[in-house]
SEPAMI-191322 format. One line per 4 residues: number of its first residue (from 1); their letters; for each residue x, y, z of N, C-alpha, C, CB. Coordinates in nm, 4 decimals. Last residue first. Glycine has a CB too. Example, Ala and Ser with C-alpha at 12.3 -4.5 7.8 and 13.67 -1.06 7.14 Angstrom:
2
2 = sa = 1.2850 -0.2250 0.7080 1.3670 -0.1060 0.7140 1.2900 0.0030 0.7870 1.4084 -0.0598 0.5725; 1.3190 -0.5690 0.7800 1.2300 -0.4500 0.7800 1.3200 -0.3300 0.7800 1.1308 -0.4473 0.9046
***
This chain:
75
75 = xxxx = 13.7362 12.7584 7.1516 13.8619 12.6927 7.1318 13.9315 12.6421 7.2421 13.9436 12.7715 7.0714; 13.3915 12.6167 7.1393 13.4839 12.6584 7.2080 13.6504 12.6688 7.1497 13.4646 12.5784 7.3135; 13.1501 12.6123 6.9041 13.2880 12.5897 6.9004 13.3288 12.6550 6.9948 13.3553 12.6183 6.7894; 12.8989 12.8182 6.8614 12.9201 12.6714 6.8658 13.0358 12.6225 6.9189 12.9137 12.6180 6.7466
71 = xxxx = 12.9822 13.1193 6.9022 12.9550 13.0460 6.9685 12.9622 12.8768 6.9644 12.8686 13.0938 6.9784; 13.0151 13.0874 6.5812 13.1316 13.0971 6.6337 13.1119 13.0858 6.8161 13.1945 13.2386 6.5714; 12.9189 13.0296 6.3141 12.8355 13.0433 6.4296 12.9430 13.0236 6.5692 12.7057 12.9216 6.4187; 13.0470 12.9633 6.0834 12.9062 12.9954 6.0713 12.8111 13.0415 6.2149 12.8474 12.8641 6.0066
67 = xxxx = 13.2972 12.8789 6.1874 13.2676 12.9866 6.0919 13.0898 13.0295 6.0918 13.3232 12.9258 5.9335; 13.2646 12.6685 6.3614 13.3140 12.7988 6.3646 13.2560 12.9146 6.2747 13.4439 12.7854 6.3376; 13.1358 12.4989 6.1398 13.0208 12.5046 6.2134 13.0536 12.6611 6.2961 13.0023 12.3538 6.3165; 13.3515 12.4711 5.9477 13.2293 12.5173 5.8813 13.1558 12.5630 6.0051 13.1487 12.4022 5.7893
63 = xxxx = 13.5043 12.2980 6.1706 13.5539 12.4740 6.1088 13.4445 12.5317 6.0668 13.6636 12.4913 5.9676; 13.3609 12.0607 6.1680 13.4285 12.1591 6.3220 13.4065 12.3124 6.2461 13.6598 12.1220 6.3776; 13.3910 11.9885 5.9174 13.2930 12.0149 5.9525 13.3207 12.1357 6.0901 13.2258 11.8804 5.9713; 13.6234 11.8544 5.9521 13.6616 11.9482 5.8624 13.4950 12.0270 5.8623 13.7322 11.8717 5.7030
59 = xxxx = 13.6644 11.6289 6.2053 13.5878 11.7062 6.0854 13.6438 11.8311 6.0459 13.4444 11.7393 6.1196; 13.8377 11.5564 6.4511 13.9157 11.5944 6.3309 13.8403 11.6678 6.1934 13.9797 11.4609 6.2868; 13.6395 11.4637 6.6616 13.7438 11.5387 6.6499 13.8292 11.6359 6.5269 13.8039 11.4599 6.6879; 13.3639 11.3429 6.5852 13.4760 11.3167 6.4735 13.5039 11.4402 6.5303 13.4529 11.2902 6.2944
55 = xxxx = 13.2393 11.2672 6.8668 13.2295 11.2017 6.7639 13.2993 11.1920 6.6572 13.1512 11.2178 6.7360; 13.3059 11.5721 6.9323 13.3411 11.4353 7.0692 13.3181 11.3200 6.9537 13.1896 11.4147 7.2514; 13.1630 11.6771 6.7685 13.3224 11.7182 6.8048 13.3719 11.6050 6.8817 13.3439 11.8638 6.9009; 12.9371 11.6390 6.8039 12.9749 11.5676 6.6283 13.1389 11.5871 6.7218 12.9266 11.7049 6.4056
51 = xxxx = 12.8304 11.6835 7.0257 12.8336 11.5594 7.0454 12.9248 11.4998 6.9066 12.6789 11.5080 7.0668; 12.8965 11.9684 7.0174 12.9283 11.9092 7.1188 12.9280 11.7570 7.0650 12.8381 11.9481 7.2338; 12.6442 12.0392 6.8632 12.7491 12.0340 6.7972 12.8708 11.9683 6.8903 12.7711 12.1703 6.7459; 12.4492 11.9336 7.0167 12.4062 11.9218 6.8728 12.5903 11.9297 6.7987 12.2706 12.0839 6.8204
47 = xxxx = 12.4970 12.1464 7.1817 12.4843 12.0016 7.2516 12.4973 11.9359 7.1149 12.3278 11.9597 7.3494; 12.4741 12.3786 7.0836 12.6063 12.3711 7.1828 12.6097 12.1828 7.1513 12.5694 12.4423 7.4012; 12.1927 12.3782 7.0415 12.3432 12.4026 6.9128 12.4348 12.3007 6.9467 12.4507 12.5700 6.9239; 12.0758 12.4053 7.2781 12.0252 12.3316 7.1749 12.1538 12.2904 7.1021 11.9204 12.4108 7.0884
43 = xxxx = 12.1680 12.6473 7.3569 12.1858 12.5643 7.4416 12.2097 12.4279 7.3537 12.0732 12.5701 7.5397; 12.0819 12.8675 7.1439 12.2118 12.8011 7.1788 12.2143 12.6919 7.2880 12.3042 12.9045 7.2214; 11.8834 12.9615 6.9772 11.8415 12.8456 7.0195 12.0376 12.7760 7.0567 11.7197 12.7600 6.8741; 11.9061 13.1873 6.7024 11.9237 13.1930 6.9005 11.8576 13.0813 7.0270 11.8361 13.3458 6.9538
39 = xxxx = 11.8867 13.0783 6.4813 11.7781 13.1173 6.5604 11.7719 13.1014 6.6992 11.6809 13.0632 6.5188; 12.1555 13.0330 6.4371 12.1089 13.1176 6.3673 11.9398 13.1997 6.4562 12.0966 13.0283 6.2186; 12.1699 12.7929 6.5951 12.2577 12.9092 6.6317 12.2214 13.0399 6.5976 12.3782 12.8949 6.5795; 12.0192 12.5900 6.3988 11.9825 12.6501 6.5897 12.0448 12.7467 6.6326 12.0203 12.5534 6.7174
35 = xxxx = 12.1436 12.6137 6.2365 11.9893 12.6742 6.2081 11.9894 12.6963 6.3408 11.8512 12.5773 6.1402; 12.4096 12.4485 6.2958 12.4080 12.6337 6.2701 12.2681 12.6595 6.2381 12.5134 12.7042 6.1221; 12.2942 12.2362 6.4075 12.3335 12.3284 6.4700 12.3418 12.4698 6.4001 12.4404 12.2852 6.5154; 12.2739 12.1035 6.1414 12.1214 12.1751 6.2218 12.1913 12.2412 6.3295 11.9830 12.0515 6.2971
31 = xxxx = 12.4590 12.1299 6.0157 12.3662 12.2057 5.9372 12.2725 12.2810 6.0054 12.2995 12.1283 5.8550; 12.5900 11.8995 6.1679 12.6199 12.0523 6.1631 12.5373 12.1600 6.0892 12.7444 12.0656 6.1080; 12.3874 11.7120 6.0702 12.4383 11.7688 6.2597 12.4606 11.8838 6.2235 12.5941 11.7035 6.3602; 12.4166 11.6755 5.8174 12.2837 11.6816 5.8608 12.3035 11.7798 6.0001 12.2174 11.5190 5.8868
27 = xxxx = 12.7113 11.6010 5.8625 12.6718 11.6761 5.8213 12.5324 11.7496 5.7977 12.7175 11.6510 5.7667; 12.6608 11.3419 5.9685 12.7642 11.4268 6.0735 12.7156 11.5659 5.9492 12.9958 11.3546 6.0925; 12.5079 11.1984 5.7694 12.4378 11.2246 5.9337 12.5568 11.2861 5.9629 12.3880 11.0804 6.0546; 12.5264 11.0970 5.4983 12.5311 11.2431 5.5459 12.5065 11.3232 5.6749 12.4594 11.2932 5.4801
23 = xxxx = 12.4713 10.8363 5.4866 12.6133 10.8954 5.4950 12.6058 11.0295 5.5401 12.6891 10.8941 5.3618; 12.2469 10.7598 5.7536 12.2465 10.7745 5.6400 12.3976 10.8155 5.6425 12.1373 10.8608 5.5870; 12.0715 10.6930 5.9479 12.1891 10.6515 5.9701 12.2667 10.6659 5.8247 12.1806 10.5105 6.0326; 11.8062 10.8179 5.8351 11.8644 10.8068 5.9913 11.9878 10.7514 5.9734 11.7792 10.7122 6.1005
19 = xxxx = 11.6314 10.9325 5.5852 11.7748 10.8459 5.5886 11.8667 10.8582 5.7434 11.8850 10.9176 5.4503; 11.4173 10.9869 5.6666 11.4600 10.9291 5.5458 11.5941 10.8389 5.5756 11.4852 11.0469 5.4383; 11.4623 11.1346 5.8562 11.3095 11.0723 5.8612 11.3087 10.9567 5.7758 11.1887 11.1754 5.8076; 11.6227 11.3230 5.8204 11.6627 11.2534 5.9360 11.5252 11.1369 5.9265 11.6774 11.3673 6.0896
15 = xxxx = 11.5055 11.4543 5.6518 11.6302 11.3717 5.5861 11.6146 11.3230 5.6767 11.7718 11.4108 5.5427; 11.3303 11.6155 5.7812 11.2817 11.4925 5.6993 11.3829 11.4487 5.6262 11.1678 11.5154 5.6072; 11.4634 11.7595 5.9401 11.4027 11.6857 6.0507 11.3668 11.5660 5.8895 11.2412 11.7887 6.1738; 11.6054 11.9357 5.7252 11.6396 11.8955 5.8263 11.6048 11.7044 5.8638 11.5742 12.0040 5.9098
11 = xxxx = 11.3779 12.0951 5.6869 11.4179 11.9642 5.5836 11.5212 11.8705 5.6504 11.4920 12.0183 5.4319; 11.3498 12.2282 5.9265 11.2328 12.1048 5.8694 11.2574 12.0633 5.7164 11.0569 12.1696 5.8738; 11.5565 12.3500 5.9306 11.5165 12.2447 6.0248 11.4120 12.1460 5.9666 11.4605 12.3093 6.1509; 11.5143 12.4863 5.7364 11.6414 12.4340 5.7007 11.6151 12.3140 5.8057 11.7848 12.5414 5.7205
7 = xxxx = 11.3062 12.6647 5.8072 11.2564 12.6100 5.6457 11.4173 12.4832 5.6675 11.2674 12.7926 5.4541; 11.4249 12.8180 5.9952 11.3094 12.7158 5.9799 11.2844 12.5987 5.9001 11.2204 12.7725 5.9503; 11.6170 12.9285 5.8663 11.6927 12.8365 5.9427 11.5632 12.7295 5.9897 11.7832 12.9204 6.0772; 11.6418 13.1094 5.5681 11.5512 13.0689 5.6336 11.5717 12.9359 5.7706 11.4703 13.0376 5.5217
3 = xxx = 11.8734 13.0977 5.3804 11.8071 13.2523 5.4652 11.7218 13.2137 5.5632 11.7082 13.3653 5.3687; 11.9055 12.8446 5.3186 12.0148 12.9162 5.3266 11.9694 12.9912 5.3899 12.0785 12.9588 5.2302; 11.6546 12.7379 5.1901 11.6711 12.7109 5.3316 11.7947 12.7796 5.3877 11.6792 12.5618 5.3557
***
């Protein structure tokens, strides 16, 4: 699912199916923003990643999501 941002949404969408409030939900977020970034689906991203930043300020996630897609992240 690394090369494939499809294949990453729709495992994606079935963790979220599994485990909705699960430990890994701020990281599930950022995963799926950078598939949405990856597949020029920015509006989508923005909001997706917008809401983890307003949610945990301080993630160490923030940076991963920079790095991977540098639209996401305003500075």
């Amino acid at each position: 699912a690394r090369s494939d941002p499809d294949q990453a949404l729709e495992l994606l969408d079935e963790h979220a199916r599994r485990f909705s409030k699960g430990a890994l939900l701020d990281e599930r977020e950022a995963l799926r923003a950078i598939a949405l970034c990856k597949l020029d689906r920015l509006a989508e991203a923005r909001m997706i990643a917008a809401a983890l930043i307003e949610s945990r300020p301080r993630s160490l996630l923030i940076d991963r999501m920079r790095d991977a897609c540098p639209a996401l992240v305003a500075e």
